[in-house]
matplotlib code that plots the C-alpha trace (Angstrom):
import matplotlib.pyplot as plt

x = [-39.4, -38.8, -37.3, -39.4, -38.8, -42.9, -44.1, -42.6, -42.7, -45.3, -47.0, -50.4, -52.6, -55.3, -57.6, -59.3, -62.2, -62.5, -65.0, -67.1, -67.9, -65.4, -63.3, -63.7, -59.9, -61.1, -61.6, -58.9, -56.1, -57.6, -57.9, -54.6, -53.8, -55.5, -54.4, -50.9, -51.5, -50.2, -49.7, -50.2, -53.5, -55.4, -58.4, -60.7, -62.5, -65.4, -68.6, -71.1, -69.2, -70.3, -67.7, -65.2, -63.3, -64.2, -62.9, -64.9, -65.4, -65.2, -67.3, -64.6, -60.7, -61.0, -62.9, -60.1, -58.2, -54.7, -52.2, -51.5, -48.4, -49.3, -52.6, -53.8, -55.7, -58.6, -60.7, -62.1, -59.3, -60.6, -61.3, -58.0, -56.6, -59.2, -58.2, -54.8, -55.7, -57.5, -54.7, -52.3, -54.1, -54.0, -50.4, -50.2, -46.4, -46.9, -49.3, -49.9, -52.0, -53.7, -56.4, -55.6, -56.9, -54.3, -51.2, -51.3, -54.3, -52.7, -55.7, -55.4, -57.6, -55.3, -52.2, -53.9, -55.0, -51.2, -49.8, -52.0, -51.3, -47.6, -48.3, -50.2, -48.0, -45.4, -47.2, -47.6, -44.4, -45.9, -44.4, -45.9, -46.3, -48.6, -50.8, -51.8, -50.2, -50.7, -49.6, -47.0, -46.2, -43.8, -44.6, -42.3, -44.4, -47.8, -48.1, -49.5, -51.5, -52.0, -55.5, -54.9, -55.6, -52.4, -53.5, -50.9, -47.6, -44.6, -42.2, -39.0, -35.6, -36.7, -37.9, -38.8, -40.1, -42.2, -43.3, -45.7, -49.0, -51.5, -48.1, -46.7, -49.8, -49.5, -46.1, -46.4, -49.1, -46.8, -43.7, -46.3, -47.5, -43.6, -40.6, -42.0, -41.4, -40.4, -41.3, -42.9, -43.3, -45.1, -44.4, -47.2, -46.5, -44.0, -44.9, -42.3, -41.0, -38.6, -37.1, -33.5, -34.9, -36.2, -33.0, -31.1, -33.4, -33.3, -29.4, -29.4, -32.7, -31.0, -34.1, -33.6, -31.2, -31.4, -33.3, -35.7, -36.7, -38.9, -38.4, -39.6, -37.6, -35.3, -35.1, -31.8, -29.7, -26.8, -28.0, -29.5, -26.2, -24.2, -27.3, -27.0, -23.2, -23.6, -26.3, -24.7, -22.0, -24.1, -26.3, -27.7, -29.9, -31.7, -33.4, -35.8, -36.0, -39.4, -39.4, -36.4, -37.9, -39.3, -42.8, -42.0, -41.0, -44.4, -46.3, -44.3, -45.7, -49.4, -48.6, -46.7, -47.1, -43.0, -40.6, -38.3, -35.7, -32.6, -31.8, -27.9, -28.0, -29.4, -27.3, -24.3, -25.9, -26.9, -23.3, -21.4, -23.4, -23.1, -26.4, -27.2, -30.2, -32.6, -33.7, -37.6, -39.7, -39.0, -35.2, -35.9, -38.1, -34.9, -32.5, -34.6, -34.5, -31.2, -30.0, -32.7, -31.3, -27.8, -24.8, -22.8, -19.4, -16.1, -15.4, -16.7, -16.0, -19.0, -19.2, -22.2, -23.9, -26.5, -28.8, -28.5, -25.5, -27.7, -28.6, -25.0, -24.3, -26.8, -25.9, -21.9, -23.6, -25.8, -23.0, -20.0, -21.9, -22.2, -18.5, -18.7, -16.3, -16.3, -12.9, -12.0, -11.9, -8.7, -7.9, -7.7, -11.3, -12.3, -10.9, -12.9, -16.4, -15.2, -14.8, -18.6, -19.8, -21.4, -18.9, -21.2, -20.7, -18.7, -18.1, -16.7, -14.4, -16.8, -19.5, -20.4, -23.0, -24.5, -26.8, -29.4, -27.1, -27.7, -24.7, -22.6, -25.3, -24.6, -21.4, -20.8, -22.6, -21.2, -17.0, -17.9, -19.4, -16.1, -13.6, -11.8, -11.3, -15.3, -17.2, -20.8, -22.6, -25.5, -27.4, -29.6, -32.1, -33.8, -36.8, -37.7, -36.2, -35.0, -36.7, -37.9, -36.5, -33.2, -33.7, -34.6, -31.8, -29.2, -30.9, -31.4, -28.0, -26.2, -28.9, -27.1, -23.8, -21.8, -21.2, -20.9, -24.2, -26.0, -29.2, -31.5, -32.3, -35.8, -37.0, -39.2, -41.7, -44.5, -44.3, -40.4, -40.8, -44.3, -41.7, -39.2, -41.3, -42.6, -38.5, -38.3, -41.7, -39.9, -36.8, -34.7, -33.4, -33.4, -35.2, -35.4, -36.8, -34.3, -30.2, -30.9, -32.0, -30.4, -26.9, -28.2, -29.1, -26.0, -24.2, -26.0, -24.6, -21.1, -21.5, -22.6, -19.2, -17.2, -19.0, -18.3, -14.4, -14.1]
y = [-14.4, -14.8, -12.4, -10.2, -11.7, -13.2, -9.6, -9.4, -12.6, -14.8, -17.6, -17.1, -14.5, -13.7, -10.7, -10.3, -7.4, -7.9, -6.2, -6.7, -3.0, -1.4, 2.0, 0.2, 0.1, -4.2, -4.4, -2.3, -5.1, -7.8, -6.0, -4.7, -8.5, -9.7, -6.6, -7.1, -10.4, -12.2, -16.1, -17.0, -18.1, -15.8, -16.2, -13.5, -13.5, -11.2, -12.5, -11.6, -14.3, -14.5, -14.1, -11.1, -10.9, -14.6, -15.4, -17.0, -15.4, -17.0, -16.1, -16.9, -17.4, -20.8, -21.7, -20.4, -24.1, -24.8, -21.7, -18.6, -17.7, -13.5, -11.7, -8.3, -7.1, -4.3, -4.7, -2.2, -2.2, -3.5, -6.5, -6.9, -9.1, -11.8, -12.3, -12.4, -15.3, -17.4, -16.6, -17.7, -20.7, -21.3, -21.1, -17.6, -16.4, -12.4, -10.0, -6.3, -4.7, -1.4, -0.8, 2.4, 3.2, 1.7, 3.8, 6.8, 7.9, 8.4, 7.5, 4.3, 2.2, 2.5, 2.1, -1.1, -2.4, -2.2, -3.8, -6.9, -7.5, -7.2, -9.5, -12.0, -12.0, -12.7, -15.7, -17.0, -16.2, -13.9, -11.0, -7.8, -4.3, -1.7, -0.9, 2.1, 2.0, 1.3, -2.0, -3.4, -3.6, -6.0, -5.1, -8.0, -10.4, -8.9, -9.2, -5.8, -5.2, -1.8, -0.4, 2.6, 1.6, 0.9, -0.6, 0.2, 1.0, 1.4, -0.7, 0.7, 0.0, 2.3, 0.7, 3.1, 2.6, 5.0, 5.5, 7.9, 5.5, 7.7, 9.5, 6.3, 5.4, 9.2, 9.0, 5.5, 7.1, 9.9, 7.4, 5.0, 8.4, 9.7, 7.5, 4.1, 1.3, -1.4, -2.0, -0.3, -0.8, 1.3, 0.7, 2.8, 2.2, 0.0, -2.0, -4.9, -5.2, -2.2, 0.1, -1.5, -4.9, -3.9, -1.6, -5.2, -7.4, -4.3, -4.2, -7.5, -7.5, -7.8, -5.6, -2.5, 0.3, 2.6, 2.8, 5.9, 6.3, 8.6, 8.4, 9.8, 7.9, 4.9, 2.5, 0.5, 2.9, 1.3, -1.8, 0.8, 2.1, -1.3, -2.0, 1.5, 1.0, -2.5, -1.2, 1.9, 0.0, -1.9, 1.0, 4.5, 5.2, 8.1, 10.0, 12.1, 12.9, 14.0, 15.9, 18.1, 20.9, 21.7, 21.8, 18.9, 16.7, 17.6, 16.8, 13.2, 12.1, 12.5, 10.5, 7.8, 6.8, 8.0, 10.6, 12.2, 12.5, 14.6, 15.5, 16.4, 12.9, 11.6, 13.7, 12.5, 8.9, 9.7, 11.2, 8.5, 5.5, 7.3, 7.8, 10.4, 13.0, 14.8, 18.5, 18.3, 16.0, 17.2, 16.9, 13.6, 12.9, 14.7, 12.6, 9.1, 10.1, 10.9, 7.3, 5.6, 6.8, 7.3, 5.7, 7.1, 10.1, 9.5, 12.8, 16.4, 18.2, 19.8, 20.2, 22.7, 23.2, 25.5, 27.5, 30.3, 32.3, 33.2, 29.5, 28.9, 31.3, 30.0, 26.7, 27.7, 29.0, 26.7, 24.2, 25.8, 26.4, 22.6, 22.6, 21.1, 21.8, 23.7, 22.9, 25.5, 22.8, 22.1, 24.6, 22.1, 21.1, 24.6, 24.7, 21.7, 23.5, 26.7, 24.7, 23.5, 26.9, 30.4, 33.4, 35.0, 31.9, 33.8, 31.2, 27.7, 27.1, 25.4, 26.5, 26.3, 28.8, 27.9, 30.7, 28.3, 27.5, 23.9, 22.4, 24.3, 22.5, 19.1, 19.2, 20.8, 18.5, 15.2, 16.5, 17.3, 13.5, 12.8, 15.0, 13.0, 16.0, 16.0, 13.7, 14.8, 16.8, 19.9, 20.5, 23.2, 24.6, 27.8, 26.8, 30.2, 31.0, 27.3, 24.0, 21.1, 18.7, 20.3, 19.7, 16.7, 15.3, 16.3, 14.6, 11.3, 11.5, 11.2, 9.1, 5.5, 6.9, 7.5, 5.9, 9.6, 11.3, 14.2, 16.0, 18.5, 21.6, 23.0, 26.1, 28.2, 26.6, 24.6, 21.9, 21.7, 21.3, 18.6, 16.5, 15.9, 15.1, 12.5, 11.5, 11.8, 9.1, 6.5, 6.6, 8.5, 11.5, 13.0, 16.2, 19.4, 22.4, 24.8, 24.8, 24.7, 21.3, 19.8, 20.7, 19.2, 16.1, 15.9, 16.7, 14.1, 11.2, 13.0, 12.8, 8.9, 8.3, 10.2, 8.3, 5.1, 5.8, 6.8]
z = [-56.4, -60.2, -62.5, -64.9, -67.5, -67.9, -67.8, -71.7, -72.5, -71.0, -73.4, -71.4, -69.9, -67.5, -68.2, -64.7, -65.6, -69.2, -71.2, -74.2, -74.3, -76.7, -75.2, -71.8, -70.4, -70.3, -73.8, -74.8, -73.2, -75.3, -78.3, -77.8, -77.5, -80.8, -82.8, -81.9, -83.3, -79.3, -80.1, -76.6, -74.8, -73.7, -70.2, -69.7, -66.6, -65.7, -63.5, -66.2, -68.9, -72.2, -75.2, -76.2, -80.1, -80.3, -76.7, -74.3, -70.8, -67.7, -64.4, -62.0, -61.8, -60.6, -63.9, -65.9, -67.6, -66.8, -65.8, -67.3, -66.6, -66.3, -65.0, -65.7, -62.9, -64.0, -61.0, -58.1, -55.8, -53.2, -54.7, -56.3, -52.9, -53.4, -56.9, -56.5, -54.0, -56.2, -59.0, -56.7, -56.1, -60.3, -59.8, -61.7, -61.6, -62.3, -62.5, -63.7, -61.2, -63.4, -61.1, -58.9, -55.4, -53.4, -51.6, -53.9, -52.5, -49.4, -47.5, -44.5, -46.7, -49.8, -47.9, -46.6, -49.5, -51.0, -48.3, -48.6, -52.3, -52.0, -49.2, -50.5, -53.3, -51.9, -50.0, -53.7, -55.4, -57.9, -59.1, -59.4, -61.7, -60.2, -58.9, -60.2, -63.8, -67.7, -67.8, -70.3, -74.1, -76.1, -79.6, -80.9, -79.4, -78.9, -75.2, -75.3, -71.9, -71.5, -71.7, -73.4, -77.4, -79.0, -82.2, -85.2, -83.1, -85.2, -84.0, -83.2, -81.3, -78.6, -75.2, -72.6, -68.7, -66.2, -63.0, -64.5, -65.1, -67.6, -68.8, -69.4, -72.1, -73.5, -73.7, -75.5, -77.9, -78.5, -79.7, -81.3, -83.1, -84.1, -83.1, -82.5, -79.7, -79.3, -75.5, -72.9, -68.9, -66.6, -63.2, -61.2, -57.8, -57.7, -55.1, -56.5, -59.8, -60.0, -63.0, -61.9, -62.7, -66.6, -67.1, -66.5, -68.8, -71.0, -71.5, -73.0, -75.1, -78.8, -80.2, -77.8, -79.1, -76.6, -72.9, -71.9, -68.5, -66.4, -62.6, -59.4, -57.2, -57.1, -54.8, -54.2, -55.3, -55.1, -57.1, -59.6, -59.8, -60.7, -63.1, -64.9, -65.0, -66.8, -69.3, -70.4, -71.2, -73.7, -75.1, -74.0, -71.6, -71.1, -68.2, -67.4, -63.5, -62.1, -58.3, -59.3, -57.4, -54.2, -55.4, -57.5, -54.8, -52.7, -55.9, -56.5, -52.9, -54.0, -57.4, -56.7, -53.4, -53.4, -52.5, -54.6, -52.6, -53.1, -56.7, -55.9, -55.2, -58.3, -60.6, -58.9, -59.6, -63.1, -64.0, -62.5, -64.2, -67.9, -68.0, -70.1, -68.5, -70.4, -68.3, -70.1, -71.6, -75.2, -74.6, -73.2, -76.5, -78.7, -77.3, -78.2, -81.6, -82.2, -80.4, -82.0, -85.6, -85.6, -84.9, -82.5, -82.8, -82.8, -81.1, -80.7, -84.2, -85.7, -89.3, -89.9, -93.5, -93.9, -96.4, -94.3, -92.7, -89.5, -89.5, -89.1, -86.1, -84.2, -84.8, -83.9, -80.9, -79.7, -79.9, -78.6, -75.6, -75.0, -75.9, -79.6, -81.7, -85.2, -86.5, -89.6, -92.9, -94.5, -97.5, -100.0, -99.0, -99.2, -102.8, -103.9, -102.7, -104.5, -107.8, -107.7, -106.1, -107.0, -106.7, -104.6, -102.0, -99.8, -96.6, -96.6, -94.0, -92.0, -91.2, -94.8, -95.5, -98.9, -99.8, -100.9, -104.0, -104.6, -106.1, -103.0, -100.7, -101.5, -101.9, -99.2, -97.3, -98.4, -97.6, -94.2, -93.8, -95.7, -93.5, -91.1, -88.8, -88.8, -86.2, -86.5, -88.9, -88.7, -91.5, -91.4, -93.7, -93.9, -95.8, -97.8, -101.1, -101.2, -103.7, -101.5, -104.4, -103.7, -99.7, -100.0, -102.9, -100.6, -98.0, -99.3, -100.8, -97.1, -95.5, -94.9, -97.0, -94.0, -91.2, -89.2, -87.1, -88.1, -87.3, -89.0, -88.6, -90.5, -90.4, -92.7, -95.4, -94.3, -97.8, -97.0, -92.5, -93.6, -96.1, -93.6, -91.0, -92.8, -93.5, -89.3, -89.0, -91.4, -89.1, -91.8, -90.4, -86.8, -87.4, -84.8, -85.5, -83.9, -84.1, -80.5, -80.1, -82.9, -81.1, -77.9, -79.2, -81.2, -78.2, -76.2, -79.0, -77.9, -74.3, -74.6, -76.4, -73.8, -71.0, -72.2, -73.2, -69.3]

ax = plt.figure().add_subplot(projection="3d")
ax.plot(x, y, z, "-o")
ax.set_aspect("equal")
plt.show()
């Protein structure tokens, strides 16, 4: 069958269970649809007809003019084979099956029903998402079909896949709410249409800066491995395995209709296509950031700036356990921060531990983006005793200046942690709230570089 391509891109869709009712999951895919300002034609099809947003709704399929080229199925399941009959017949070419009760219920009839789609697809050449998921999202285009309400997404260079169906639509709300998206696939059952297929369209979509994925099990994995290989290449993908555990693993085969199989196995997979694999959900959500705003390391040398010495342990800590490097700064360097700084200033070797004086702050700040024995930079903040204007001038004076990462760390005042949050939602500045997770996502951009110099 065809590529899946049409489930980003198609010119036409097929609503099959639209609603008129709003917060229904049917309304929500057309008003996704109209609010994401889709180009393409759009059929809705529901047996009591009548209109929809200004769309007119057809009683059956076979009324439906012409041929969309996509269907999204919203349907009881058990009605879901006849309709992708009669789509078949109306030459439909893909189609995102959100309606669950099939194989994931583990029951005969489910397991049934999921067979006969996949096999009357088949029959018709039409590819398939689903069943059991949130449908898709290209927020370039429009051809937004999920029916969770997605109104207002920020677009972003992130694009991210699940097997997870309801955690694929909160985990798009959560990025629609913070990083931003640029596409979305949830794959539910994944009866056909597999993650290896959208990591390989993914690799060469020109408006995708880095890959996230959540899996419970791949199949293929040697084809997943060739894919992943290929596409890390190109630009980072990031993973997040579900099933790592015995209990894990019982609970993937009541979710997914899948089994986790063995997670040696995957890491081995994982570390040998340069993926790079996130341990939680909010490293997984960490390490999205940092690839979606900054460019990537040249090496592993830390240069760490801080209004607080304690700050800087744990920041020398958190990092040297990951095996970053804080190089000591040249003395001539040194010198030059001594000329601008208090005499109470007491360290500058790197890391810099400014004491809250401003003028050692900033300058500090901009010769470690300007060291050439320096590959990344930490800046952390202790936000008590400090001004948010001089935070936030030292701030905007590196954002876009250099062509070196850095994350930051805030910690302390409320006014100071709110303002750079809001620098974090405009795609600014990666912001953590621990030296913990700022070193791990810095080390993450590190370990993407090494991977791909191998």
């Amino acid at each position: 069958m065809g590529d899946v391509r049409l489930f980003l891109e198609a010119k036409s869709v097929a609503i099959i269970g639209v609603s008129s009712t709003p917060e229904h999951r049917g309304y929500n895919v057309i008003n996704n649809l109209v609010s994401s300002n889709y180009s393409g034609e759009i059929y809705n099809v529901n047996p009591k007809g009548g209109e929809v947003l200004g769309y007119r709704i057809f009683s059956r399929i076979e009324e439906i003019p012409g041929e969309p080229e996509l269907a999204v199925i919203l349907i009881p399941a058990k009605s879901v084979p006849q309709a992708l009959r009669e789509l078949g017949e109306k030459k439909v070419k893909a189609a995102i099956i959100e309606s669950a009760g099939f194989a994931e219920t583990g029951r005969e009839e489910g397991i049934e029903l999921q067979r006969d789609v996949l096999e009357i697809a088949k029959r018709y050449g039409i590819r398939l998402i689903g069943p059991n998921c949130m449908g898709t999202s290209n927020f370039s285009n429009g051809l937004v079909t999920s029916f969770t309400n997605l109104t207002g997404v920020k677009r972003q260079n992130i694009a991210f896949l699940t097997q997870g169906g309801i955690f694929g639509g909160a985990l798009l709300m959560e990025l629609a709410q913070s990083l931003g998206c640029n596409k979305a696939i949830t794959l539910g059952n994944e009866v056909d249409a597999t993650e290896t297929e959208f990591i390989d369209y993914l690799a060469d979509d020109p408006e995708t800066r880095v890959i996230g994925l959540y899996i419970e099990e791949i199949k293929g994995k040697g084809r997943f491995l060739d894919i992943a290989k290929r596409a890390t290449r190109k630009k980072p993908v990031v993973i997040l395995k579900g099933g790592v555990t015995e209990e894990g693993a019982k609970a993937v085969a009541s979710h997914t209709a899948s089994l986790a199989g063995n997670y040696i196995v995957y890491e081995a997979m994982f570390k040998q296509s340069g993926i790079i694999q996130a341990y939680s959900l909010e490293e997984f959500l960490d390490y999205l950031k940092i690839f979606s705003y900054m460019p990537l390391p040249r090496g592993n040398k830390l240069g760490v700036v801080s209004t607080s010495g304690t700050l800087c342990i744990l920041t020398c800590d958190a990092s040297s356990k990951l095996g970053l490097e804080v190089p000591k700064l040249p003395a001539e360097t040194q010198q030059k921060m001594r000329d601008r700084a208090e005499a109470w200033v007491s360290n500058l070797s790197n890391p810099v531990d400014s004491g809250g004086d401003r003028d050692t702050f900033k300058a500090a700040a901009h010769h470690l983006f300007k060291e050439p024995n320096i590959d990344m930079v930490s800046i952390n903040i202790a936000a008590a005793g400090v001004g948010l204007d001089m935070v936030t001038e030292t701030v905007a004076s590196v954002v876009g200046a250099y062509d070196k990462p850095f994350a930051l760390c805030v910690f302390g005042s409320s006014s100071i942690v709110a303002e750079l949050k809001e620098w974090d939602k405009k795609s600014l500045v990666p912001v953590y709230p621990s030296p913990d997770r700022a070193a791990r996502a810095l080390n993450a951009l590190y370990q993407y570089t090494r991977n791909k110099e191998a």
